[in-house]
N, C-alpha and C positions, 0 to 999 in steps of 0.2 A: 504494500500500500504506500502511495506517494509521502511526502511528510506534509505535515499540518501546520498550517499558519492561523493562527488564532488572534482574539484581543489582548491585550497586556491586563485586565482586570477581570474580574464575574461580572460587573459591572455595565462594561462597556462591551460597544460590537464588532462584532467581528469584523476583521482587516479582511480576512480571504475566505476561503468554503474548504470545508473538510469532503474530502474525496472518499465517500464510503462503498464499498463493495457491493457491486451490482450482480445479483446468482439468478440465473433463468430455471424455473421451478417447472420446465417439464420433462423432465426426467426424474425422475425418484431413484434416485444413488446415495450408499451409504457416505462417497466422499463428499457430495453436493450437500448432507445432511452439517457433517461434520466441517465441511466450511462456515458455513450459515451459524451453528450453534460459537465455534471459532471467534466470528464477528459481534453474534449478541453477547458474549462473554465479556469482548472487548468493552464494543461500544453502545451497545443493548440498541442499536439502528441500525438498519440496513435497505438494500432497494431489492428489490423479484422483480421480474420479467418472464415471458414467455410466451409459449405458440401449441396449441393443441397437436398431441401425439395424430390425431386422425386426420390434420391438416386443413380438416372441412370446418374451418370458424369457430371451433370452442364448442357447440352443443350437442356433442356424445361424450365427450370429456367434461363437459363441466365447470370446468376452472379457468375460461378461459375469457376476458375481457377485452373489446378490441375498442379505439376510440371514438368511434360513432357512438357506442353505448355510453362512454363517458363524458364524451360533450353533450350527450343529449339530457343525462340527470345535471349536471353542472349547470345547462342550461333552463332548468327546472330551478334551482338554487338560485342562481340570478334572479330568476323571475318573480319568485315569491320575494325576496331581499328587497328589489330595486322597483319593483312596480308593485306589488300588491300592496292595496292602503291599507293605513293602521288598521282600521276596524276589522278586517281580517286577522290581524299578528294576534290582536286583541283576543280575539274568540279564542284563539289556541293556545292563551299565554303560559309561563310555566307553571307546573303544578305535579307534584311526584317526581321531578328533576327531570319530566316532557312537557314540549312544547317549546311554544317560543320565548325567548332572554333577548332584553333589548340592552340597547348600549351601556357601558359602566356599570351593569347588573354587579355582575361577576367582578370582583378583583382574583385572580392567584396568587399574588404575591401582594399582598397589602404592606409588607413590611419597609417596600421600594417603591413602590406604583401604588397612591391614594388616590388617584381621580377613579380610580376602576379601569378594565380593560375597556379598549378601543375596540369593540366588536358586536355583535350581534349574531344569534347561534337558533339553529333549531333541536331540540331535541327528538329523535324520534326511535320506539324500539318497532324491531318487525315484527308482523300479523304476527296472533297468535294459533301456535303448531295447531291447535285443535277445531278452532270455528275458523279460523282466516279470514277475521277482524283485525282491523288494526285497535292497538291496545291506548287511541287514546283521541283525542278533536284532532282531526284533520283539516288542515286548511283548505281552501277551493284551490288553491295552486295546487296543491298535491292532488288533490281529489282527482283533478284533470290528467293525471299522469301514474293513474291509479297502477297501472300496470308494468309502467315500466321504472317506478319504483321496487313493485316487488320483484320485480325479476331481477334489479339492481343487487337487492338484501341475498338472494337466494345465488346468483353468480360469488357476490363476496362471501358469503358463506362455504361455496366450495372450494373459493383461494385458501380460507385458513383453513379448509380443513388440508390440505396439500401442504401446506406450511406447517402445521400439528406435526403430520406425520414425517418429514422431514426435517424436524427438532428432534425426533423418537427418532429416529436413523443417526441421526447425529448425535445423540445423548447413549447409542449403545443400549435402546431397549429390545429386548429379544420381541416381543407383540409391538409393533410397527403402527401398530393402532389402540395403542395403549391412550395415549394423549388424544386422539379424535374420540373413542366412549366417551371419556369425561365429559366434551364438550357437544357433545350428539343432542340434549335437549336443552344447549344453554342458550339464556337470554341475550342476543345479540341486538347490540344498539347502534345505529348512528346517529353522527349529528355533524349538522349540514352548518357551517360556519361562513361569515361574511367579514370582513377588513376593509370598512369602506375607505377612501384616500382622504385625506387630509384638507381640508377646506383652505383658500388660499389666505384667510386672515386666520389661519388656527396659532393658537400659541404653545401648541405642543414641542416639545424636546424630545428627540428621537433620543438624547443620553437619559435622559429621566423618565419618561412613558413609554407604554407599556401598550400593545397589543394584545396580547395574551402573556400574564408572569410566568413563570418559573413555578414547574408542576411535574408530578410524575402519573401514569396513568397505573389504574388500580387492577386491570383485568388479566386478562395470561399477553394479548399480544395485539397491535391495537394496525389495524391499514388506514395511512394517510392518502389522498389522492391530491396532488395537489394540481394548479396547471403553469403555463409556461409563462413567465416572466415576471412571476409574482412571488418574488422570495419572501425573506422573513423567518424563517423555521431557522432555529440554533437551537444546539447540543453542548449541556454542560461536559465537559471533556473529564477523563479519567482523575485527571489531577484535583477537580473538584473544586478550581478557581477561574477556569479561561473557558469561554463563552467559543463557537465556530459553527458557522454558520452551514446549513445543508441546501448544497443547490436547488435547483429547481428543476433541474433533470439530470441525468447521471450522465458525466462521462462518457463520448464514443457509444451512445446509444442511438441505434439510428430506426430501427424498427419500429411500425403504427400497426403492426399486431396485436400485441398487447402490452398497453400504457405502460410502463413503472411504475410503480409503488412504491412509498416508504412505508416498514415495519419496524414497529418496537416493541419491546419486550417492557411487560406490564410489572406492577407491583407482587400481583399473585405468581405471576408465574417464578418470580426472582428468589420470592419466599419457598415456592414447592423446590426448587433447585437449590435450594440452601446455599442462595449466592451467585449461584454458580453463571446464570444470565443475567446480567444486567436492568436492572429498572433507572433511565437516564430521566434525569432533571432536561428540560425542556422547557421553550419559550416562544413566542413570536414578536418579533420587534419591528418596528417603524423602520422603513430600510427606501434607496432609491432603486427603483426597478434599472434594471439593466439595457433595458430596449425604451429608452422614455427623453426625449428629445429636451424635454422641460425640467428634468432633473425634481418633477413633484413627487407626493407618493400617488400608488395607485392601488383601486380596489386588488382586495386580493381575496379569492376564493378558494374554500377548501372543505371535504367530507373525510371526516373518520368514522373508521367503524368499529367498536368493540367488542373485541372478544374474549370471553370468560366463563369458566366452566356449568354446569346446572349448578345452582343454588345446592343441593342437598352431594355433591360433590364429596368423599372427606375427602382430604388432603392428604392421605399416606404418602408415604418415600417412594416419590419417583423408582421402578425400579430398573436403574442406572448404575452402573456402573463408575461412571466419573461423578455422579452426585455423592453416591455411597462413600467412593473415595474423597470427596471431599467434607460429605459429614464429618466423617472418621477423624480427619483433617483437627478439625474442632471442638472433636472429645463430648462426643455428646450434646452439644451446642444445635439451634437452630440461627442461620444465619439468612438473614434477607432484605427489604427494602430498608433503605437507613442504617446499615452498616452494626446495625447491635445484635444483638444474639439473646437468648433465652432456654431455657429449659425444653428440652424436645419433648419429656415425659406430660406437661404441662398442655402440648398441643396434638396429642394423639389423635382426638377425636373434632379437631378442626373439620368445619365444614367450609367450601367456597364461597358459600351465602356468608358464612359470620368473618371471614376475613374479609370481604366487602364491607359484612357491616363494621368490624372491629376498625377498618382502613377511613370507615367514614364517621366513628363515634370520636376518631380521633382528634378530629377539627367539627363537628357539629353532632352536638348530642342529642339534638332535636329533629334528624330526619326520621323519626317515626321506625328506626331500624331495631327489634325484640329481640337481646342477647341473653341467651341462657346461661347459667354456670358456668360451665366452662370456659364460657367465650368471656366473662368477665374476669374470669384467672387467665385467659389469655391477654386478655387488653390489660391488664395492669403488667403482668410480667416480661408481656413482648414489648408489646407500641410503647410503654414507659421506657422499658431497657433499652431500645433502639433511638428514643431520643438524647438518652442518657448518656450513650455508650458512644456514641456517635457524634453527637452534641449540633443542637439544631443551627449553633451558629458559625459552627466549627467547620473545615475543609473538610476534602473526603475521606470518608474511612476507606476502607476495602471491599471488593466484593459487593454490589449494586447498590454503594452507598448516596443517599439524596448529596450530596457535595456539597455542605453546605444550607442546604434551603431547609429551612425549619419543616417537623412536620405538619404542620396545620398549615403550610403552604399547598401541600400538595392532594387538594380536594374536590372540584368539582368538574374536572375532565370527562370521567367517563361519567354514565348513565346507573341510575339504580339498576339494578340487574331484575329482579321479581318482584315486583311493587305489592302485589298479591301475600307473599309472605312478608314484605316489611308492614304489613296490614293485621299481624297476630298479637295481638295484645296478649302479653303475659301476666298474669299477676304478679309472679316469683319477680320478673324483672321489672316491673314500674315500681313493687316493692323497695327492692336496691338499689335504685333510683331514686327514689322518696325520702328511702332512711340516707342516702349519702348525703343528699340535696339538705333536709334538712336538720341532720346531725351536727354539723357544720354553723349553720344558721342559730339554731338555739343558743351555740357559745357568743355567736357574734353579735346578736341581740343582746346577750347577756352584760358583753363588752361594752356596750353601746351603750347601756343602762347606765353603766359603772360610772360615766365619765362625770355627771351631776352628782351622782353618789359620792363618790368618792371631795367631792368639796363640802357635803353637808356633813362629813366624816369628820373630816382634816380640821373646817372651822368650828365645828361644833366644842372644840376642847377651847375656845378661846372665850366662850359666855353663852347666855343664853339668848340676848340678841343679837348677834353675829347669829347664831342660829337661824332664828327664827328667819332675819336678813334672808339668808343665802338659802332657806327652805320658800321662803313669798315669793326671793327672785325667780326661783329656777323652776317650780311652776310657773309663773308668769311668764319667765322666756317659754317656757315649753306651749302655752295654749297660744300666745301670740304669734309666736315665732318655728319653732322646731317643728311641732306637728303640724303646721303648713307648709312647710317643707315636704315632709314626710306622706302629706296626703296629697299633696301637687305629683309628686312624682311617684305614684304609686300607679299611674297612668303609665309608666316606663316596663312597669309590670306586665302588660297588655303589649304594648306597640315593640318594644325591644324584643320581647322575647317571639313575637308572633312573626316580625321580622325574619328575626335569626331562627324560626321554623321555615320561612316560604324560599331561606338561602339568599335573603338581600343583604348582604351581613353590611352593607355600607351604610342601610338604612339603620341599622342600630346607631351605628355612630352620629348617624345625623340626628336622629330623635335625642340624643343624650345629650349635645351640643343644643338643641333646642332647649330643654327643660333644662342643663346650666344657666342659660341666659336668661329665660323667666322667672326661676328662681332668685337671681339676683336683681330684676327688675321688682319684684316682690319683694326684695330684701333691705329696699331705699325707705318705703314708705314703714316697715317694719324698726327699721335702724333708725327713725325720725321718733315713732312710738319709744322707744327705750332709752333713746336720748333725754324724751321728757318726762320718762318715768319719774324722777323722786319727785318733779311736781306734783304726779297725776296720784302716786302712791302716796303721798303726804293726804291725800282728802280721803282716801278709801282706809288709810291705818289709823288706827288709835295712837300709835308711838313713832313720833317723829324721825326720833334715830334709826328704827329699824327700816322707815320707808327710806331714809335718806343713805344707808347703807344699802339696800336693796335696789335701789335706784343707782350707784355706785356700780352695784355688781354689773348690773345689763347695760350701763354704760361702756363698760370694759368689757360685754361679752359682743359689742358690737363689732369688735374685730375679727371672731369667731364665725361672722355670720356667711363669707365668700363660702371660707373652707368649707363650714358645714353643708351649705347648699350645692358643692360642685361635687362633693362627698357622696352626697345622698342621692345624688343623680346619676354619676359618674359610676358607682357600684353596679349600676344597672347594665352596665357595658360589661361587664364580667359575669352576673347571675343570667342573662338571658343565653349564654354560653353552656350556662348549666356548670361553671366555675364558682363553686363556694368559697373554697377551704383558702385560696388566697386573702379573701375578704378578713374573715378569720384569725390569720396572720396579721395582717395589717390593724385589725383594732387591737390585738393583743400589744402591739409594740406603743399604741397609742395612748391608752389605757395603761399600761407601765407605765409611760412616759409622763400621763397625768398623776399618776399616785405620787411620783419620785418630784417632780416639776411642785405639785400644792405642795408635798412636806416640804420643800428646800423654800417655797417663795414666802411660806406661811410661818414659820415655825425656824430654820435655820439660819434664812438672812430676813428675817424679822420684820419681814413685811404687811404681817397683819392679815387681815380681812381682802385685804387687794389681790393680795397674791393668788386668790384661788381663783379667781375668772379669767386671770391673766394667764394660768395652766389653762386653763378648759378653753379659753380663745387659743391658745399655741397649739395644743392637742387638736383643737378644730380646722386648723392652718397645716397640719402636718399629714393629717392623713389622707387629704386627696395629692398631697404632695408623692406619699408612699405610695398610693394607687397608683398614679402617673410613671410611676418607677417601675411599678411589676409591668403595666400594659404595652409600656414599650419595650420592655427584655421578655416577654411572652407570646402565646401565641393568642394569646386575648384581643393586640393591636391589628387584626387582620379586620374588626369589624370598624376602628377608627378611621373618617373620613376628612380629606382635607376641609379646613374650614373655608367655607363659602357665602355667598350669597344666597344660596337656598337655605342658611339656617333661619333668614326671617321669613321662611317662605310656609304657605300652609301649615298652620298652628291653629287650623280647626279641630281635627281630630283628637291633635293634643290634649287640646282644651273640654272638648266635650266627651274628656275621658279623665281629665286633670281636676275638674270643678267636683266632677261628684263622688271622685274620691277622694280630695278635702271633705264634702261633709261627711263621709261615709267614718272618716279616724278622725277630724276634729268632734263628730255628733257625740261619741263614744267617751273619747279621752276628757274631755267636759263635762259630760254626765258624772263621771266618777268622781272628777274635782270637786263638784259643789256637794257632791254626796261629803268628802271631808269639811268642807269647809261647814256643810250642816252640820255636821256633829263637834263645832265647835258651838252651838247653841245647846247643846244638851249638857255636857260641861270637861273641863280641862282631862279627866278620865277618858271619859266617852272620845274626844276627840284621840287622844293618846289609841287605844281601843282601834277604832277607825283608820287610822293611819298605819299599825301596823297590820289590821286585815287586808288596806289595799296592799302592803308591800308584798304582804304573803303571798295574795290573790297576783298579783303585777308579775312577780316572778316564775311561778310553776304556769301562769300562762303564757311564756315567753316559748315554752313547747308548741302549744298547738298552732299557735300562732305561727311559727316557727313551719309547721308542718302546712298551714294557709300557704307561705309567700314560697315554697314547693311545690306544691301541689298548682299554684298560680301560674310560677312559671315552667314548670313540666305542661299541665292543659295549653296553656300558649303558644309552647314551641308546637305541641302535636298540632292544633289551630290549625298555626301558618302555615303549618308543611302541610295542610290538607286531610293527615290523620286523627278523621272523626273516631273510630273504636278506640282505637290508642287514648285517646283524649278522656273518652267515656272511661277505659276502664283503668286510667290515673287516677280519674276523680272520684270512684268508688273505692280505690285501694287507698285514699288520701281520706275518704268521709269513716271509714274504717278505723286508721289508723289514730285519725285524730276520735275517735268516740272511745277508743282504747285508752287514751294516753288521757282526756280527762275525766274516765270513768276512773282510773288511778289517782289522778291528783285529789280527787274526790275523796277517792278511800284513802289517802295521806291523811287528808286534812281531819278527818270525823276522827281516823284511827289515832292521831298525833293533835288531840285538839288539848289537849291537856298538861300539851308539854312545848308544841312550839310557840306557845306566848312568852316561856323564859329567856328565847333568844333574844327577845329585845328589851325586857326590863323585869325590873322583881319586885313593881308595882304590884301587890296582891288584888286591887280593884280592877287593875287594867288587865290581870291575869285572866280574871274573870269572865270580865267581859268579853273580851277574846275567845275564850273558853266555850262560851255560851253562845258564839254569832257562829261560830266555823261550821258546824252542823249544815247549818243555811247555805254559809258562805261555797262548802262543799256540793252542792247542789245546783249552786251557781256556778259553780267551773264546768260541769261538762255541758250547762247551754251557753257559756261563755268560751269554751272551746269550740261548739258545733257552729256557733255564729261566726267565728274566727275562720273559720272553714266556708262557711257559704260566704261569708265576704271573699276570700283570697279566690274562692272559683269562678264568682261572677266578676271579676279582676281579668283571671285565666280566659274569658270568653268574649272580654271587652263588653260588661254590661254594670258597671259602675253605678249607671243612673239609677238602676234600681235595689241597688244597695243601700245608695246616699241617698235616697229619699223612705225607705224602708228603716233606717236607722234611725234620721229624723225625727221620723213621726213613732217610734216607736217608743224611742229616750222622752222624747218631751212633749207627748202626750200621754204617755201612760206612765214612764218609769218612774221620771220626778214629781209628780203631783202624786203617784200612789206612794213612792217612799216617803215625804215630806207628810202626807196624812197619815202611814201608819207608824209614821216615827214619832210625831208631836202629836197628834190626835188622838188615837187611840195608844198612847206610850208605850208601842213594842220599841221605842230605841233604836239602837241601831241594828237590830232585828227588822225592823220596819224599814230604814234605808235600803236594806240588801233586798226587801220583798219586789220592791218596787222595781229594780234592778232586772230580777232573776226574771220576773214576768215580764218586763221587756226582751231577754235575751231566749227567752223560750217565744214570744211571737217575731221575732227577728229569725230565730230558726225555722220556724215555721213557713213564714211569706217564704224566707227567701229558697228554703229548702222547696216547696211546691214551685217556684219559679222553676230553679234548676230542673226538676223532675219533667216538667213541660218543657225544655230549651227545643229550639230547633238547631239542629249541629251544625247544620249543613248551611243554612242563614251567620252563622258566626264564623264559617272556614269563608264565606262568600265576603262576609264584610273585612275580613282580616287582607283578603284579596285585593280588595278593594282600597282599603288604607296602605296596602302595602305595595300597590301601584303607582301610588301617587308619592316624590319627591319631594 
């Protein structure tokens, strides 16, 4: 092979064209075999040619493609691309990773290329084997050329299978048709790709955009077609750093026989070979055609076709000889895409379906794809270890390593393979999904709690008004201030994650960049309020000092108020990912940081009362800082969008998903305040009493709760991707889980009502009283966990409105006028605040539970569609 002149970076493009090996595939020879596997080894690319053994045009043979055939579907491609109106692309848009993807949908490589790729794509898989339907909305362009589409799919179906068995010749299997069974009933997909040129005022950079990024494809072996004078196609080269670009026709090729083709070797296939063939990083770049007077770019067209085994496939050891030998190699090692290795005992019983889906869980946990057992001890011990081992930002390792490219880079090339099985809702697995989702969440909310706490801690050892201070202020910041934050962007809940289902991962970031900005337009008129706090609190308190210290506090928490709002918004570009445990991490250091930050400002360097909002503003300041840190050394940054002019753009949706989840958490979180603040009219007991029930109550429902904004954004993602069962049966395995977990907190509280009042004081009255409400109060956690739950689903469905006006009217029509009469009226105490309460949170469950039961699915996968059309 000639030598390679390449770019001097990964970065940049290619000086000259890699000369790759062009084998005419009609002859079936074990040397012709053994060449071919030779090259995929190398460069996991290569070109096929050929002319039917029977010389009569390819149709006794089968495999043989001449170019009439292929300008005539190209010319199809065109056609629908360049002349059919939107309202067409429209009707077929994408949905189950078919149909149509309009421009900048898609990024590959977010990490390099933020505007999105420059392209537009059709997805399409072939009729199905059994009715010979096509499996999905056909456009009129297609419809028109019904036939010589399918006879398209069904010619490239006999190239790979000629190609299959000529990998088996060349891999030394003794059954030469060993690799064609596997793939005899598999889901074979194309997708018909467009590159339109470049507009003459565009401000794109061929060194910085992006055509198609840097990706690797998932299936056993993938045919490119491209046509003549339309480059662009580069191959990350062995070294795992220099970019070279692939012609546009091979080499000394002179024959209109049959076309050339480029072929590469897939992610699956690299993994069954333990290495051994190649899976190449790959890209399309902005480039000057070769034949172009003007020196512009120009459209460029191209159809790939994927190939990859049946779904129900296993994966056993090739049996090869040069595999064997090189398992061996590896000492029991499984070696494949991304250069890491794992435990082979681990992946025995691999299917081709689950390393599809294992391949696609690994950058989006929301396509609706059911991993059983095993395939979850597979995705932690392999796709972890391979990025691990390998390092997603590191050069290449060895043996079909991504070079480089992270792997959340390399995801939406090929096509779901069996859309029909990624359609099996498991229990076992939305289970472990649910408990990982929100196992995670409960600490982080817990963290999140911590950070007000932790100052009424710190200053409480300095008086009793300092106390009381920085107990007025931090309610106060909280109903003013926090929980509008917090109910604003609970609409992120919905739009993010339904997003990152339907694979607009850009739209995530832009939605997150939205709610940043409104949040801190909210955060003007709010920071105006706490400025004039110790005026406004001097009329509303009895003791001067403590509004005038309370007033102090929220004036210094005004600096708090960026962090917190870009914080609360910001997390949501992570949890729509189905990314917890980073969150997690990041509150834990912040929350350190606040405990050590009050003792030193409060207590060490003697700063009094000040120092504690001065921690909880720096702690507020620091952790969208930390956030910011992981997203971009992660593969989290792949849904971040350059910032633009579309972030003022369409903020209706937002909004009328933003307003009424404000009242949905501010209706709630108010209710409960004035219930304390009532029971400082019954007397300083009572209050005491009251204030530790809500803490008790506050904390053990930070679970179900916990197990809401799971279960919100698991239904979400299935949403947007389309998967209505999957969705349905989240949110039964979520309404479950949380009836479990506050029928528990229940039996804590009754079982433990005797004893956990001593954790906060050894007040015998207030022991008492405590003692005597938890019974109640216990019966109020499991319809204050069920409602916890119908809130976070109708979130997960984008139906908010009927939350926040369900809550509303439930709290303050019923709750507060029936607690306030059976507290002072007929003197059940604070017995009679919780009644009022529980009967609100039991008809809260109620409406909203019979909503749910009635939902229309397929009306909320339609409007998810809908919103997530629109930029």
């Amino acid at each position: 092979m000639p030598p390679v002149t390449v770019s001097n970076g990964a970065d940049g493009a290619s000086e000259e064209s890699i000369d790759l090996p062009l084998f005419d595939i009609s002859q079936e020879t074990p040397e012709l075999g053994k060449a071919i596997v030779t090259s995929a080894a190398k460069w996991g690319f290569l070109w096929i040619a050929g002319s039917p053994k029977s010389g009569n045009g390819g149709d006794s043979e089968g495999y043989d493609l001449d170019e009439e055939t292929v300008d005539h579907v190209f010319g199809i491609s065109r056609s629908f691309f360049k002349d059919a109106p939107v309202s067409e692309k429209e009707e077929c848009g994408i949905k189950n990773n078919r149909g149509f993807v309009g421009m900048h949908v898609e990024n590959l490589d977010p990490t390099k290329h933020q505007r999105g790729d420059f392209k537009q794509a059709f997805n399409l898989a072939e009729p199905d084997a059994t009715t010979g339907q096509w499996q999905q909305p056909i456009p009129t362009t297609f419809k028109k050329n019904d036939a010589a589409l399918r006879d398209f799919h069904v010619r490239c179906r006999r190239i790979a299978t000629r190609i299959l068995r000529l990998i088996a010749l060349g891999l030394s299997i003794e059954d030469t048709d060993w690799l064609v069974r596997s793939h005899k009933n598999s889901p074979q997909s194309s997708r018909f790709l467009y590159y339109p040129s470049l507009p003459s005022d565009s401000d794109y950079d061929p060194d910085a955009d992006i055509r198609a990024g840097a990706h690797s494809d998932y299936g056993s072996i993938t045919l490119l077609f491209t046509r003549p004078d339309q480059p662009g196609l580069e191959i990350l080269t062995p070294d795992g750093k220099t970019w070279a670009s692939v012609p546009v026709f091979p080499e000394n090729y002179h024959s209109t026989t049959f076309p050339p083709i480029v072929v590469n070797i897939g992610d699956l296939l690299s993994y069954w070979t333990n290495g051994l063939l190649r899976s190449t990083v790959h890209r399309v770049v902005l480039t000057t055609p070769v034949n172009n007077d003007d020196k512009s770019d120009t459209d460029r067209f191209s159809i790939a076709i994927f190939v990859q085994p049946a779904d129900d496939t296993v994966l056993t050891p090739i049996p090869s000889p040069l595999v064997e030998e090189r398992a061996a190699s590896f000492k029991g090692k499984v070696v494949g895409h991304g250069g890491g290795v794992a435990d082979s005992k681990a992946l025995s019983a691999l299917t081709a379906g689950q390393h599809l889906s294992a391949r696609l869980r690994a950058t989006s946990e929301s396509l609706g794809v059911q991993l059983p057992d095993h395939l979850i001890k597979f995705a932690i011990k392999f796709l972890a270890a391979m990025v691990v081992d390998s390092g997603s930002q590191s050069s290449a390792g060895k043996d079909g390593s991504s070079h480089g490219v992270p792997e959340a880079l390399c995801d939406t090339t090929p096509l779901l393979g069996n859309t029909k099985a990624a359609e099996k809702p498991v229990w076992k697995d939305e289970f472990k999904i649910l408990t990982r989702y929100s196992s995670s969440l409960v600490i982080a909310n817990l963290l999140q709690f911590s950070l007000n706490l932790t100052s009424i801690v710190v200053v409480g050892g300095r008086g009793k008004i300092e106390l009381g201070a920085v107990s007025v202020a931090s309610m106060t910041a909280n109903i003013t201030g926090f929980v509008v934050f917090q109910g604003l962007a609970t609409s992120l809940d919905t739009l993010c994650a339904q997003a990152w289902g339907s694979g607009n991962k850009m739209l995530v970031g832009l939605h997150v960049q939205r709610m940043v900005l409104l949040l801190w337009c909210i955060g003007v008129p709010i920071a105006v309020l706490w400025y004039n706090s110790p005026h406004l609190l001097n009329r509303l308190l009895p003791d001067a000092q403590t509004a005038a210290l309370a007033g102090l506090y929220l004036r210094v928490l005004i600096c708090g108020i960026p962090g917190f709002a870009a914080f609360e918004a910001g997390k949501r570009l992570l949890t729509a990912q189905g990314i917890f445990l980073p969150i997690t991490g990041i509150l834990f250091i912040g929350a350190s940081v606040n405990v050590l930050a009050s003792w030193l400002f409060v207590w060490v360097f003697d700063w009094g009362f000040i120092g504690a909002p001065i921690a909880v503003a720096g702690t507020q300041t620091l952790l969208p800082l930390c956030l910011i840190a992981y997203v971009m050394l992660s593969r989290g940054r792949e849904c971040w969008s350059r910032i633009s002019s579309a972030v003022l753009q369409n903020w209706n949706s937002m909004l009328r998903l933003a307003l009424p989840g404000l009242l949905m958490v501010e209706a709630e979180y108010l209710a409960f305040e004035i219930l304390v603040l009532a029971a400082a009219y019954l007397s300083p007991a009572h209050l005491a009493a009251q204030t530790i029930l809500a803490t008790l109550n506050g904390t053990l429902w930070q679970i179900p709760f916990s197990i809401s904004i799971a279960a919100s954004t698991r239904m979400a993602q299935c949403i947007g991707g389309g998967h209505t069962n999957t969705a349905k049966t989240s949110a039964l395995v979520a309404f479950v889980g949380t009836f479990i977990v506050a029928t528990l907190n229940a039996t804590l509280f009754f079982s433990l009502r005797n004893y956990l009042p001593h954790i906060f004081t050894n007040d015998l009255e207030v022991i008492a009283l405590v003692a005597h409400t938890l019974p109640l109060v216990a019966v109020m956690q499991i319809f204050d966990g069920l409602a916890a739950y119908c809130n976070g689903a109708l979130r997960g469905i984008g139906r908010q409105a009927i939350g926040g006006w369900v809550n509303l009217g439930c709290y303050y029509t019923v709750a507060m006028p029936l607690s306030l009469w059976t507290a002072f009226h007929l003197h059940w105490d604070l017995n009679g605040l919780s009644t009022g309460v529980t009967v609100a949170l039991i008809m809260v469950t109620g409406i909203e539970g019979v909503a749910l039961t009635n939902l229309n699915w397929q009306k909320s996968v339609d409007d998810a569609e809908q919103r997530n059309s629109v930029i």
